[in-house]
C-alpha positions as CSV (number, residue, x, y, z in Angstrom):
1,X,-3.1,-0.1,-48.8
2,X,-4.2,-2.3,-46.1
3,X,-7.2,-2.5,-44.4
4,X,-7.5,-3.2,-40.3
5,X,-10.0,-4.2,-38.1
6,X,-8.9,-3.1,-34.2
7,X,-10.7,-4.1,-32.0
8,X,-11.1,-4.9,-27.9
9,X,-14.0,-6.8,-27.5
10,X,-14.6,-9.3,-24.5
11,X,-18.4,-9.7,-25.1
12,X,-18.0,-9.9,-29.1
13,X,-20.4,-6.6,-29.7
14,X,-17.8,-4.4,-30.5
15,X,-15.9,-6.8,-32.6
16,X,-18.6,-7.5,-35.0
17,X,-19.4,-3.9,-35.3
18,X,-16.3,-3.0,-36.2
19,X,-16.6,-6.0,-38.8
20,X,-19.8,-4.5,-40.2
21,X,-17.7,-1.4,-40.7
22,X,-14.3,-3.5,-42.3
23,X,-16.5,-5.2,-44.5
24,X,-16.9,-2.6,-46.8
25,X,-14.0,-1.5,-47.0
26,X,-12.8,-4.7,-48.7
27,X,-10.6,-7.3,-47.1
28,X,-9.3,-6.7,-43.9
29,X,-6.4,-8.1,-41.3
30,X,-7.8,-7.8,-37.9
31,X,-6.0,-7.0,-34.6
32,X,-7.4,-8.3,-31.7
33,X,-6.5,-6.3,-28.4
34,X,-8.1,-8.6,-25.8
35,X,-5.8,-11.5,-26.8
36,X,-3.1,-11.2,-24.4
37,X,-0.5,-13.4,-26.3
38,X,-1.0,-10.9,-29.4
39,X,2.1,-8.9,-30.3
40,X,0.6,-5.1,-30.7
41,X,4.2,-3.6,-31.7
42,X,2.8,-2.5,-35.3
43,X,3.8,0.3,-37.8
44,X,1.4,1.1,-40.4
45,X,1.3,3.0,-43.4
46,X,-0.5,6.2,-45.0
47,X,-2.4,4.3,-47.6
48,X,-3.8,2.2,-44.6
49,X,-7.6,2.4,-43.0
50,X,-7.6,1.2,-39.5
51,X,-11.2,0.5,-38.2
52,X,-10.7,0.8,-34.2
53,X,-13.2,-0.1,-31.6
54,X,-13.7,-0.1,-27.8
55,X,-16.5,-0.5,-25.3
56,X,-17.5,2.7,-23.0
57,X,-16.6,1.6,-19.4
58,X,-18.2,4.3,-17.5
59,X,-17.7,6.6,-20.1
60,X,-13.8,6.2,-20.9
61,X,-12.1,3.6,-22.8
62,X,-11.0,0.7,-20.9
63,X,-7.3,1.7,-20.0
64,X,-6.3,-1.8,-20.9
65,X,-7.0,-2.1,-24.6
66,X,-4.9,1.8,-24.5
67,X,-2.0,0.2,-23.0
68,X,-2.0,-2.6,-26.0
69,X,-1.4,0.4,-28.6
70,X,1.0,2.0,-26.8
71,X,3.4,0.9,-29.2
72,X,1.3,1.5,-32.5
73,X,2.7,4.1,-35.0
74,X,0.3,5.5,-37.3
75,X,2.4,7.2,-40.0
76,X,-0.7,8.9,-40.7
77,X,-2.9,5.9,-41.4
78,X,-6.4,6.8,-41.6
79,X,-8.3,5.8,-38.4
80,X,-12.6,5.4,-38.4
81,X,-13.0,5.1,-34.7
82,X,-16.2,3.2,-33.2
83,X,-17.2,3.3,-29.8
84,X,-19.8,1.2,-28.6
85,X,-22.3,1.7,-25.1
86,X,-25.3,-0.3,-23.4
87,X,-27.6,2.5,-23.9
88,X,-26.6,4.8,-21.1
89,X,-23.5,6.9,-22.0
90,X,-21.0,7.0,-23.5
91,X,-19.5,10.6,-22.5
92,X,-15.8,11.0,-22.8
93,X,-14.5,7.9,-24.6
94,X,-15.0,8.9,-28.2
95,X,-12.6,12.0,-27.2
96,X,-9.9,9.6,-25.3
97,X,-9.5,7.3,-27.9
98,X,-9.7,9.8,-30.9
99,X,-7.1,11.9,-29.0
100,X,-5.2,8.9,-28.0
101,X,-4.4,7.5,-31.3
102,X,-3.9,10.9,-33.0
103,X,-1.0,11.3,-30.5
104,X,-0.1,7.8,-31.8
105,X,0.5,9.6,-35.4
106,X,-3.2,8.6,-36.7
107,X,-5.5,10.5,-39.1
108,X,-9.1,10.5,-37.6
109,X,-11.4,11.4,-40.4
110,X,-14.6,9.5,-38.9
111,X,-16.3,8.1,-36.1
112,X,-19.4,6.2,-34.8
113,X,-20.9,5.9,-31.0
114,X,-23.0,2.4,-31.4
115,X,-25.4,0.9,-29.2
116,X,-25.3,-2.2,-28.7
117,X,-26.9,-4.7,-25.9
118,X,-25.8,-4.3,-22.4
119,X,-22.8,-6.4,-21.9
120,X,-23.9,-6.9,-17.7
121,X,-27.6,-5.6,-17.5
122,X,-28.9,-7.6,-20.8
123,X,-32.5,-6.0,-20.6
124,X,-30.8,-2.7,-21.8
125,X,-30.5,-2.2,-25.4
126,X,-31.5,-6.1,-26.0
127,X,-30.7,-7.3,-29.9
128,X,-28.8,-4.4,-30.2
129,X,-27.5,-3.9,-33.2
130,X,-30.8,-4.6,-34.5
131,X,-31.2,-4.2,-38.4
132,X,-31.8,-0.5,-38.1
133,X,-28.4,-0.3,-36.6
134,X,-26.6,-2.6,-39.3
135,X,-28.7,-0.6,-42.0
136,X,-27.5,3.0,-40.6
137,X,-23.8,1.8,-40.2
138,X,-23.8,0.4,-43.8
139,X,-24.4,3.1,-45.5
140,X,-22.4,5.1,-42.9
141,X,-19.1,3.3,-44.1
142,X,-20.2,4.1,-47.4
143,X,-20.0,8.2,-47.1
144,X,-16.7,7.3,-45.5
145,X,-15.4,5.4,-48.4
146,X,-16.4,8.4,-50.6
147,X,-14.9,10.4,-47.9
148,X,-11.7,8.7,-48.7
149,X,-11.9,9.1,-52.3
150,X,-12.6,12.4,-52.9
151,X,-10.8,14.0,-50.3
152,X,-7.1,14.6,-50.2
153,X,-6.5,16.5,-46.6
154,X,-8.9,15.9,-43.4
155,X,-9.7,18.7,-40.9
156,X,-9.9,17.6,-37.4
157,X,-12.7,16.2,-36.3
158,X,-15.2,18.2,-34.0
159,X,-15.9,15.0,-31.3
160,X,-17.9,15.3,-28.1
161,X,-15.9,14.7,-24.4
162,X,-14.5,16.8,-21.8
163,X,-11.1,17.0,-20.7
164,X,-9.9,15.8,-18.0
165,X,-11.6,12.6,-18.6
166,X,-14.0,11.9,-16.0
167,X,-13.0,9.2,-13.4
168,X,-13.8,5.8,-13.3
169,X,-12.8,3.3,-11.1
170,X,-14.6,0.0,-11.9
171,X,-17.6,-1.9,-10.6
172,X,-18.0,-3.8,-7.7
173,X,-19.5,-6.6,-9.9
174,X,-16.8,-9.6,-10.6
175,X,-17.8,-12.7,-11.9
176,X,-17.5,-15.7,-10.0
177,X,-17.3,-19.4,-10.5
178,X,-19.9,-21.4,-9.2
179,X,-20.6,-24.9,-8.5
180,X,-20.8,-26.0,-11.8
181,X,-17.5,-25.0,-12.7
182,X,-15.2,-28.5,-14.1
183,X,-12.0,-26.0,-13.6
184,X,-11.4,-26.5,-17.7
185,X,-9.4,-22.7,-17.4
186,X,-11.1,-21.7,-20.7
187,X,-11.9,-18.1,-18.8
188,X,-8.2,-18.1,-17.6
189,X,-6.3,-18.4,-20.9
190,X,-9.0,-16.2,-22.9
191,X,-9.4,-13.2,-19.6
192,X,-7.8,-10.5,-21.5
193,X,-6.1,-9.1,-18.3
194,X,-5.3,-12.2,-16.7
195,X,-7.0,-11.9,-13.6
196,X,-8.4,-15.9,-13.5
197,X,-5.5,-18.6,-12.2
198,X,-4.5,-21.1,-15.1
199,X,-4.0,-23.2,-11.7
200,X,-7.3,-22.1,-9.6
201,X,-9.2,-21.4,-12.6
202,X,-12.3,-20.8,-9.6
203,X,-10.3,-18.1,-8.2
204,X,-10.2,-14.4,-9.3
205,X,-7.7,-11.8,-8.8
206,X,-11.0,-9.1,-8.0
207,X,-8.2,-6.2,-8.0
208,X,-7.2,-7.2,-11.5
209,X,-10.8,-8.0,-12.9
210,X,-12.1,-5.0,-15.3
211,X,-16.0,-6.7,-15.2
212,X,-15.7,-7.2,-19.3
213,X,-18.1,-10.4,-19.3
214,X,-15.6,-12.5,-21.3
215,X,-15.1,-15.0,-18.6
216,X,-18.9,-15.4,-18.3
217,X,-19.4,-15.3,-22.3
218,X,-16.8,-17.9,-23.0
219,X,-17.4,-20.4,-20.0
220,X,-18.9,-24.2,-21.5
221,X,-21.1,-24.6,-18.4
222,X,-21.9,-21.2,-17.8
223,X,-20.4,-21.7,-14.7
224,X,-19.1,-17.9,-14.1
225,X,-21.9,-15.6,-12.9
226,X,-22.5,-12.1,-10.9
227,X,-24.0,-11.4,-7.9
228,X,-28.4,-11.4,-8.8
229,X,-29.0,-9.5,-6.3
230,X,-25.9,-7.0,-6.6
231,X,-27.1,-6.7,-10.5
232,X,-30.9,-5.9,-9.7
233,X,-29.8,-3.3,-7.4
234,X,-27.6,-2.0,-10.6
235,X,-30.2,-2.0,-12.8
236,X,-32.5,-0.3,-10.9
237,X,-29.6,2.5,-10.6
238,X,-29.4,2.4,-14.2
239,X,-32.9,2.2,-15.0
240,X,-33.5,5.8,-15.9
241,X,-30.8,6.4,-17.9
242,X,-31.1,3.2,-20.1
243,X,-34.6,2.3,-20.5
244,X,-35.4,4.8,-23.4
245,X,-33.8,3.9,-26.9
246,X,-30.5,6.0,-27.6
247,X,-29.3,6.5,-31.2
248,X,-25.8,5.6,-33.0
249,X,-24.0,8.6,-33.4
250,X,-22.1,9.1,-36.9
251,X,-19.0,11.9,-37.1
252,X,-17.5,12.6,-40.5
């Protein structure tokens, strides 16, 4: 038996939630899905757990990190899904993904919505996970380790979502580089779609950019930025629908 940490996680959040999850499940290989020079051509086993996360990007999962695993092969693998949202919504992503990787031969037996801070409007869900969060997820992986354990065939998951999906087609908010760029091309090598020039590394492809924040988490001068005033207007949008605190969801 193996155990797998999948994740796609430009802003780190969802990463080291998943993690929190691994962890207890022993030692773990992880996959990262943002790294575009990964090979994600992977068969796994029936003994294996597979602990896979994405961010909610307007309430689906962001089609990129579904295109990575289009060559997975479950094999029946067991699969703990974790989805994780800035406090708004995170509507039909837990039933994409759970549907998408059961068509790619995976078990799901459980799953966990997380909140965790706003990866663009930072005053939403701040220090999310906080230690309520890690404390809730912690024992969380525990029923599913006794899950595992004492059960020998899984019914199928009753998940929340809507089919069709709903639509989403982006934001108009793209980082760009600013005058304190050096043009080191940290944000190009590491931009998991590949939307920043390894030659122009000030210039950005705005019909490739998905508006994950990795460019602006990763940058040495923090260089990369959005639009202030394009983000205040956002936040004001999403102001009702963020400012009161929203609870991890746990599906077993």
């Amino acid at each position: 038996m193996s155990i797998y940490a999948v994740y796609f996680s430009p802003t780190n959040s969802t990463e080291k939630t998943v993690k929190t999850v691994a962890n207890e499940f022993g030692n773990y290989q992880e996959i990262d899905l943002g790294k575009r020079e990964n090979v994600f051509d992977r068969s796994f086993d029936k003994e294996d757990i597979c602990i896979i996360g994405v961010p909610s990007y307007g309430g689906r999962v962001p089609p990129i990190a579904l295109e990575r695993m289009k060559d997975f092969n479950g094999n029946n693998a067991k699969a703990v899904l974790v989805i994780t949202y800035g406090n708004r919504a995170y509507e039909d992503t837990l039933r994409e993904l759970a549907e998408y990787v059961t068509d790619k031969g995976f078990c799901c037996i459980a799953a966990i919505t997380a909140v965790t801070e706003h990866s663009i409007m930072h005053q939403f869900a701040t220090g999310r996970p906080d230690e309520a969060d890690q404390k809730e997820l912690l024992e969380f992986s525990g029923k599913i380790l006794d899950k595992i354990k004492n059960t020998s065939s899984y019914d199928e998951l009753k998940l929340p979502g809507n089919y069709p999906y709903r639509e989403y087609k982006g934001v108009p908010l793209k980082p760009k580089a600013g005058k304190e760029c050096t043009g080191c091309g940290l944000c190009a090598k590491l931009c998991p779609v590949g939307a920043i020039s390894a030659k122009e590394p000030k210039k950005t492809d705005t019909k490739l950019c998905i508006s994950c924040m990795k460019c602006i988490n990763v940058c040495p001068q923090k260089a990369r930025k959005l639009n202030s005033l394009l983000v205040k207007v956002a936040s004001k949008k999403m102001e009702a629908a963020c400012k009161s605190r929203k609870e991890n969801e746990l599906f077993i």
